[in-house]
C-alpha angles and dihedrals in degrees: 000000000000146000094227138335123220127220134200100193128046094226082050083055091042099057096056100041075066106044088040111036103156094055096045090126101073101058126097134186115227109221087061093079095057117125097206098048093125085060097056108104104216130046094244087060098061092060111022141053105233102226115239098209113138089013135110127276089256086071096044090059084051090050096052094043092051092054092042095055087043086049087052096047097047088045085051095050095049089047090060102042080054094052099053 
């Protein structure tokens, strides 16, 4: 068992909301934890982590950025939670 899953995708929190529904509570989605979510242009973005697979390098280095500020948001979060 676990303590908590993380998504990056909202149809990837969604399945297993579905297949798991009595432990719903301890999934997250990812992207939610971004501190520059305002700053994201489309509506998928906000809540998803559009997947770079097939693209350039270039897309790669977003995809990782974007993980790493959602990891620090999410680290920041829990540091805090810990602290009060």
């Amino acid at each position: 068992y676990f303590d908590v899953l993380i998504t990056m995708e909202t149809k990837q929190l969604e399945t297993l909301k579905n297949l798991f529904p009595q432990r719903k509570d301890k999934f997250l989605l990812l992207p939610l934890f971004n501190d520059n979510r305002a700053n994201r242009g489309d509506y998928f973005s906000l809540y998803n982590i559009k997947d770079p697979f097939g693209k350039d390098l270039a897309q790669f280095r977003i995809c990782y950025k974007n993980i790493e500020s959602c990891l620090v948001g999410l680290f920041n979060q829990l540091s805090s939670k810990t602290e009060n």
